[in-house]
C-alpha positions in Angstrom: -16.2 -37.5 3.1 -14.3 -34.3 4.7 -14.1 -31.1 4.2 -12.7 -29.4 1.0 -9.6 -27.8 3.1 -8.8 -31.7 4.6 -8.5 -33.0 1.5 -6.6 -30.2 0.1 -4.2 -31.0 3.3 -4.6 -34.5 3.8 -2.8 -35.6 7.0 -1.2 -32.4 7.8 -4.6 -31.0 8.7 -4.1 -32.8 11.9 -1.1 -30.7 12.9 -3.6 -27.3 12.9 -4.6 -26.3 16.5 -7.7 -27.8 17.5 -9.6 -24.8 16.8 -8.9 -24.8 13.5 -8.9 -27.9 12.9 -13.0 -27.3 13.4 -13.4 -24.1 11.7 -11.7 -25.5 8.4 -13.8 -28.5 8.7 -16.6 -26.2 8.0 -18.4 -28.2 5.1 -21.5 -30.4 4.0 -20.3 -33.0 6.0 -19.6 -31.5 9.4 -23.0 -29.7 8.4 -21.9 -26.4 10.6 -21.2 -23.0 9.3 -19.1 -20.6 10.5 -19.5 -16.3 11.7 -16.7 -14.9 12.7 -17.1 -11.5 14.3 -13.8 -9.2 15.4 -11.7 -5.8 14.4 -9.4 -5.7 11.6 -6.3 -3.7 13.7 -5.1 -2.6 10.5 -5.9 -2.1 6.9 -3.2 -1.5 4.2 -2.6 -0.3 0.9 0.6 -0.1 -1.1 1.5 2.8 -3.0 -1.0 5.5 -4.7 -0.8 4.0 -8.1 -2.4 1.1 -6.8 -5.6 2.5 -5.8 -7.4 3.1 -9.4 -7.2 -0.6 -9.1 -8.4 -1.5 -6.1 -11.7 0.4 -6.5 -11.8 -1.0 -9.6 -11.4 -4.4 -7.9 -13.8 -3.0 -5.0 -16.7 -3.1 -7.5 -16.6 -6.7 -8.0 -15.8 -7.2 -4.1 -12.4 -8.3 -5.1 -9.9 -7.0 -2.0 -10.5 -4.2 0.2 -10.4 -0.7 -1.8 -10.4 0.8 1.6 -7.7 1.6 4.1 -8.3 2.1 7.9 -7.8 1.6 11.5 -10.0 -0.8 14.2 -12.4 -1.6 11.3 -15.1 -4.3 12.4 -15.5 -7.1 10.1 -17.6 -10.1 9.9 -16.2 -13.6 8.0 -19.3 -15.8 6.9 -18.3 -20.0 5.8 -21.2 -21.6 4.9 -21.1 -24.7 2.6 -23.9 -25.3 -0.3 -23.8 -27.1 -3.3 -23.3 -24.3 -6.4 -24.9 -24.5 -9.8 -22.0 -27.7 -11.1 -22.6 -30.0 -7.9 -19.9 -28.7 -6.4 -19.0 -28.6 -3.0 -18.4 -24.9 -2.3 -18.0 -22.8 1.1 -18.0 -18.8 0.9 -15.4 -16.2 2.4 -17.6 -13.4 2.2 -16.0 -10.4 4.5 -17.7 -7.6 5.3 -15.8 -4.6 6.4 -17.9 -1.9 8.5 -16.2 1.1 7.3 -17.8 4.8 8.4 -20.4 5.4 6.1 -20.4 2.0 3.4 -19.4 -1.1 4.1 -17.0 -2.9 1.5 -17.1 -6.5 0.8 -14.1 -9.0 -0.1 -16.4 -11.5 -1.5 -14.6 -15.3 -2.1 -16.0 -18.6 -2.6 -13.9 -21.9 -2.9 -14.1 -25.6 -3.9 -11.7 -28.5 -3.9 -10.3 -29.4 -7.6 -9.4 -32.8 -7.9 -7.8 -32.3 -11.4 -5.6 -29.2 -9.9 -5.2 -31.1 -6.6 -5.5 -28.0 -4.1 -8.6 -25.6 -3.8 -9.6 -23.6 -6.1 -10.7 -19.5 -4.2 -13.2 -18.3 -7.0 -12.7 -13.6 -6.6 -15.6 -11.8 -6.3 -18.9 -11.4 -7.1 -18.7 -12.9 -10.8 -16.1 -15.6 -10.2 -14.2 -13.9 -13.0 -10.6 -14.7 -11.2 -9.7 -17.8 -10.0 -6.6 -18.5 -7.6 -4.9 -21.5 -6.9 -4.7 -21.7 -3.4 -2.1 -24.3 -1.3 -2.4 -25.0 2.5 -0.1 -25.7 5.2 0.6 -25.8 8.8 3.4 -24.3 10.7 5.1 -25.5 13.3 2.7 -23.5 16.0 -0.1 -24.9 14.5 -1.2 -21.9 12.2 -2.3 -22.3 9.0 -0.7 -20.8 6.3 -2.1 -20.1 2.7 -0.1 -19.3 -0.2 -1.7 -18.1 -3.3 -0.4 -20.3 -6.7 -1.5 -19.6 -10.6 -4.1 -16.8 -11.6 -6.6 -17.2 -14.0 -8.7 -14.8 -15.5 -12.2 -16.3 -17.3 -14.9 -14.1 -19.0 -16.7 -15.7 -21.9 -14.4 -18.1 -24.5 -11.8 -15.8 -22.3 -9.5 -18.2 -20.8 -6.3 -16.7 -19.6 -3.5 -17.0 -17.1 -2.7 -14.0 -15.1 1.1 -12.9 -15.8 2.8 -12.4 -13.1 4.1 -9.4 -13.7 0.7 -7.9 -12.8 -1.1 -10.7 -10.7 -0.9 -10.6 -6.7 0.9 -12.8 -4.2 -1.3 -13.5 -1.7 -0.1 -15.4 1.7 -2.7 -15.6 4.5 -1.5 -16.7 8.2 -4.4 -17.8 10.7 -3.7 -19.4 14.0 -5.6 -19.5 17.1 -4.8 -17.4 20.5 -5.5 -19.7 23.5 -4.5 -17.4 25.9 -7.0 -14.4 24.4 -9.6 -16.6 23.2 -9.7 -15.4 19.8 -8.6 -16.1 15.9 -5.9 -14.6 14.5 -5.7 -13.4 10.8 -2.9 -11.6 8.8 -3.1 -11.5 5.0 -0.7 -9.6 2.4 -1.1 -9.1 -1.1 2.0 -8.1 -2.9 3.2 -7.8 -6.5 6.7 -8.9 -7.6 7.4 -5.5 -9.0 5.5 -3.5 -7.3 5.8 -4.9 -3.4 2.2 -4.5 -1.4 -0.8 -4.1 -2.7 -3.0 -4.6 0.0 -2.7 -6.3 3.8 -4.8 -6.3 6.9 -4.6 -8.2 10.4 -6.7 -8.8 13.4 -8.6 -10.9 15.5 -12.1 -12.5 15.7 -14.3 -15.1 17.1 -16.2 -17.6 15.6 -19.9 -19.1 15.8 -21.3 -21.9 14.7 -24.5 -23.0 13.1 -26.1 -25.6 11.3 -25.9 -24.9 7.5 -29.1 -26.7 6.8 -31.4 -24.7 8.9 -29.4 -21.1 8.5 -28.9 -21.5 4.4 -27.2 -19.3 2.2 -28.4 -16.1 2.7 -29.4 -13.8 0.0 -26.6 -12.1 -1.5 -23.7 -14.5 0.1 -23.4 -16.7 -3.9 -22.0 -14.8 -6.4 -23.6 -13.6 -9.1 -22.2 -15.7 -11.7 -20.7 -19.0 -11.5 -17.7 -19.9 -12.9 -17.6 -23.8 -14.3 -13.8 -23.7 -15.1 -11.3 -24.4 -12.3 
């Protein structure tokens, strides 16, 4: 068995730098978890209109409702097993802003049926994301976000994309600094960015049996539906 991220990228996992070719084999079988501690250098939003629904989003700790400069953040993986027997690892961020810290709260499994992973939004699972990996020629790993689906109840609907998000992710590791690298942007078709940040961090890890899921790191409501 591997992780859920090598056998969304089968052999071209190997092509990742060494580094994180260990953090994304974060997982039940590897049984480590990972922290990663660092700064976000920058924190983006797109034009005003957007904001309404970013703090709408921010109560569900979907995306960053925030925007800001040098903001220290903390990235928590750990693996468990959720409420379906699935194998599921968190991306729970927590961004120290002055005065409250916001959360962009993610968990994600492996779909055989959809053949890539599946990144769960928020604290309800209410969106789900399609999400397909890849590595780039340095190494990196690239993430490109595929279909939206909204699910709430008998509600079972795609997310047009006229309103959805485009999400790309870039991760690589700096040898010569010692440190992760992450840059994320969230645009619209229509409407260009909606949110990005970048920065740096570096990770820790732990064995997920004796650290656990922590209270508050599952969502509040799992979602059975990939």
């Amino acid at each position: 068995m591997t992780s859920i991220f090598q056998r969304a990228m089968g052999s071209e996992f190997d092509r990742l730098h060494p580094q994180l070719q260990r953090r994304f084999s974060v997982g039940l079988d590897s049984g480590e978890a990972c922290v990663g501690t660092g700064t976000m250098d920058e924190i983006l939003h797109g034009r005003s209109f957007v904001r309404p629904f970013l703090a709408l989003g921010g109560s569900r700790n979907v995306l960053v409702p925030r925007a800001g400069r040098n903001i220290p953040f903390v990235i928590e993986n750990v693996p468990y097993l959720d409420s379906y027997g699935r194998e599921t690892v968190t991306f729970v961020r927590t961004f120290r802003f002055p005065g409250r810290p916001r959360r962009f709260d993610a968990t994600m499994v492996f779909s055989p049926e959809r053949g890539c992973v599946v990144d769960y939004l928020g604290t309800h699972q209410h969106l789900a994301s399609d999400l397909h990996f890849s590595a780039d020629r340095t190494g990196a790993l690239v993430i490109r976000s595929g279909e939206h689906r909204f699910r709430e109840g008998s509600v079972d609907a795609r997310v047009p994309q006229l309103i959805g998000g485009d999400a790309v992710a870039r991760e690589s590791y700096d040898d010569e600094a010692g440190c992760f690298r992450i840059e994320v942007r969230v645009t619209n078709r229509r409407f260009g960015l909606l949110v990005g940040y970048r920065g740096s961090f570096t990770a820790q890890y732990k064995d997920a049996m004796s650290c656990g899921v922590r209270n508050g790191l599952r969502p509040v409501r799992e979602e059975a539906r990939a």
